[in-house]
N, C-alpha and C positions, 0 to 999 in steps of 0.2 A: 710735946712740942708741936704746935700749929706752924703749918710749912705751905707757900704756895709757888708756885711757878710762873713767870710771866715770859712766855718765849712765843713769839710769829711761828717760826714753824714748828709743825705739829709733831712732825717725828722725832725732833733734837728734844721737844719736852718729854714726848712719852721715853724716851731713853736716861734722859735727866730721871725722871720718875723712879725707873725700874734700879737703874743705880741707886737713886738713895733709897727705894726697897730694901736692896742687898744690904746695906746697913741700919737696917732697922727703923728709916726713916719716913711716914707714913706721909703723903701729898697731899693736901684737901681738896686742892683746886688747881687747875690750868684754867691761865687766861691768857689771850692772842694778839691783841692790840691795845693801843692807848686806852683807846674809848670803853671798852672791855672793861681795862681794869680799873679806871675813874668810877663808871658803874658800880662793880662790885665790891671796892673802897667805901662807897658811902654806904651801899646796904648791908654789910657783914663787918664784925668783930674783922681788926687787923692783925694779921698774923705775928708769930715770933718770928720768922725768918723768912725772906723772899728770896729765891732765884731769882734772876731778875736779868733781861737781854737787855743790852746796851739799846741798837737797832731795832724797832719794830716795826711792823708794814705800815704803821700810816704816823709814823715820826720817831724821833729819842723819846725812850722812854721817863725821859726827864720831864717830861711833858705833865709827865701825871703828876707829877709832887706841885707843878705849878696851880695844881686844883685843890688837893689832897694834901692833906699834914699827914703822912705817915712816920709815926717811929719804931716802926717793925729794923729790927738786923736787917741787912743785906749784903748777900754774896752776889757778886755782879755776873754777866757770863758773856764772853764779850770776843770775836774776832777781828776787835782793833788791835789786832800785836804792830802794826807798823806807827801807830801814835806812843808818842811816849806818855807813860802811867803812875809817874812817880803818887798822882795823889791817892790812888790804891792805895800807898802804903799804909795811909791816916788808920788811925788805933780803930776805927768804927768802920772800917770798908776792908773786904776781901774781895778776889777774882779769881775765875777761872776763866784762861782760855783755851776757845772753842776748837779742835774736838776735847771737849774736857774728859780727862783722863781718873780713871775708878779713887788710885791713891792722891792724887792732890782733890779729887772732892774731898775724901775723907779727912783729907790737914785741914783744909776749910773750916768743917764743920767742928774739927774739935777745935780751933780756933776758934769760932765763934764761941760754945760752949765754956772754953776757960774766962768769957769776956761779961757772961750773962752777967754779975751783979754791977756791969758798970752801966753810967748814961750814958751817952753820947750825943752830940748835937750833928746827926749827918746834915742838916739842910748846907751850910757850910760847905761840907765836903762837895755834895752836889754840884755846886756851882765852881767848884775847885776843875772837878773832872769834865767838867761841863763847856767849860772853857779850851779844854785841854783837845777836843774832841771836835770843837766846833771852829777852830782857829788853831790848829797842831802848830808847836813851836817850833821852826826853821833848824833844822838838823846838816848836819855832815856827817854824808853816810862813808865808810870805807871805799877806799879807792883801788887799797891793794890788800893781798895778806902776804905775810912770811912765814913760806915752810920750810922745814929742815930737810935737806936730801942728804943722807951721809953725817959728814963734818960740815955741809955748807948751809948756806940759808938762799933760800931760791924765794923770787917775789912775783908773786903769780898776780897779774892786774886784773880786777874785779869782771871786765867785762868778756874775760878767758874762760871764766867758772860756768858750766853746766851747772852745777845745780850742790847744795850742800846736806849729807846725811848723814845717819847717825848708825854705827853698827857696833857691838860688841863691847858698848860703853864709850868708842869711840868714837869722835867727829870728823868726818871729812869732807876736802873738797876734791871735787871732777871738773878735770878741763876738757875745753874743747879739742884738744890733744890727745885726749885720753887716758890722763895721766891723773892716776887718785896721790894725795895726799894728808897724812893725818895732821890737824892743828889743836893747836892747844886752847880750845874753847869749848864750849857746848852749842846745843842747836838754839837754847833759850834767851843766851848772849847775844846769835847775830839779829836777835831781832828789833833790836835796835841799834843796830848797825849796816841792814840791808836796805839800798832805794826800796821801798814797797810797790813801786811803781814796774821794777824789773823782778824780784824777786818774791815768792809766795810761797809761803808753804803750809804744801797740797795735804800731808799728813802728821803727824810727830816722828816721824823720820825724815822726811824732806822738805826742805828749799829746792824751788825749780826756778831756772832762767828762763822768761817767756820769749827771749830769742833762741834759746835751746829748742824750743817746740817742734816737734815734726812732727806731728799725728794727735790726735784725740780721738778715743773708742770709747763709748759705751759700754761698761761693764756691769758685772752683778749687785744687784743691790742698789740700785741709783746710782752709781759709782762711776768715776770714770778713770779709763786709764789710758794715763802719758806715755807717749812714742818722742824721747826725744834723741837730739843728731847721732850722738857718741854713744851714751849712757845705755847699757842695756843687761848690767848684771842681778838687778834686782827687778819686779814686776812695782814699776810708779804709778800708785794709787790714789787719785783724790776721795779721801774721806767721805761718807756719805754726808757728814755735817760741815762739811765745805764745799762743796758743790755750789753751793747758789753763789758766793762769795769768788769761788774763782773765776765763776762766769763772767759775774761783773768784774773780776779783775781784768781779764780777757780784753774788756771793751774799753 
């Protein structure tokens, strides 16, 4: 299986890479930008399967297909979780979002895999997603949630919540109170249910409120780690592969 990579930054590919090492899956190629791989599109054999970053440094990587007829597969990889992504679903597109995690690459690819003998027509989808991304459809985001205290049902208002995470298979929220409770959802759910404008999240365990914020530190790894008002039972990480992303969320 001919496989290549198309990610801006260099450390999220070389890690894409070495994952699908671990399953046996050999890379031919990284490329970094549009232009890059418009390039390397005309002079090389197209691959069977592209990773492929939504965002590149010098535009949507949509850009390329408007030079390029590619009919290579592709698995997307993408830190849009605040846009809604229904057209992912379409039988010829899959995604990972970013920090992409070891077992859902692997669903991915054997996804792809059980799909080889079909055709697909992505140029369509393209423009589906393309759409989707470049004029996000007007959302209502949650206002409250209800949790269970006891026998009652308590309704904590969205702008209470320090931040939402995930422990022990279980979801919770933290108030500015200081007060945890478990809800009956996952952390995959709120994300399209949380403003993205107030809410990010820094790893696969947390949602953070940027009025929560009190501190930012520099930590190991390019990493940074969260000081926020209340919250202080667990050490809040942002992902080395969200770093630049929460930066510009920041602003």
């Amino acid at each position: 299986m001919k496989v290549i990579i198309i990610e801006d930054e260099k450390p999220s590919a070389r890690r894409l890479k070495r994952m699908l090492e671990s399953i046996d899956i050999t890379t031919e190629t990284m490329l970094h930008s549009v232009e890059e791989a418009i390039q390397w599109f005309n002079t090389n054999a197209h691959p069977d399967l592209i990773f492929l970053d939504i965002q590149l440094s010098d535009g949507l990587s949509f850009e390329i297909f408007d030079q390029v007829e590619v009919k290579s597969a592709i698995i997307f990889t993408t830190a849009y979780d605040e846009y809604a992504l229904q057209a992912f679903k379409l039988n010829s597109i899959d995604y990972l979002l970013k920090p992409i995690d070891e077992e859902d690459l692997e669903t991915a690819v054997a996804k792809y895999k059980t799909r080889l003998p079909q055709k697909t027509n992505i140029a369509l989808d393209f423009e589906d997603i393309k759409k989707l991304l470049v004029n996000p459809i007007d959302r209502v985001y949650k206002k409250r949630f209800s949790v269970k205290v006891g026998q009652h049902l308590k309704l904590v208002n969205i702008d209470d919540v320090e931040c939402f995470y995930s422990e022990n298979k279980g979801t919770y929220l933290y108030t500015t109170e200081g007060r945890n409770y478990l809800l009956d959802t996952t952390l995959e759910a709120l994300e399209n249910e949380l403003e993205p404008e107030t809410f990010f999240r820094i790893n696969r365990k947390f949602y953070i409120n940027i009025n929560a914020i009190k501190d930012i530190i520099s930590y190991t790894n390019s990493r940074l780690q969260i000081k926020l008002n209340n919250f202080n039972e667990d050490e809040v990480i942002v992902a080395r592969e969200r770093v630049k992303d929460f930066k510009n969320w920041l602003e």
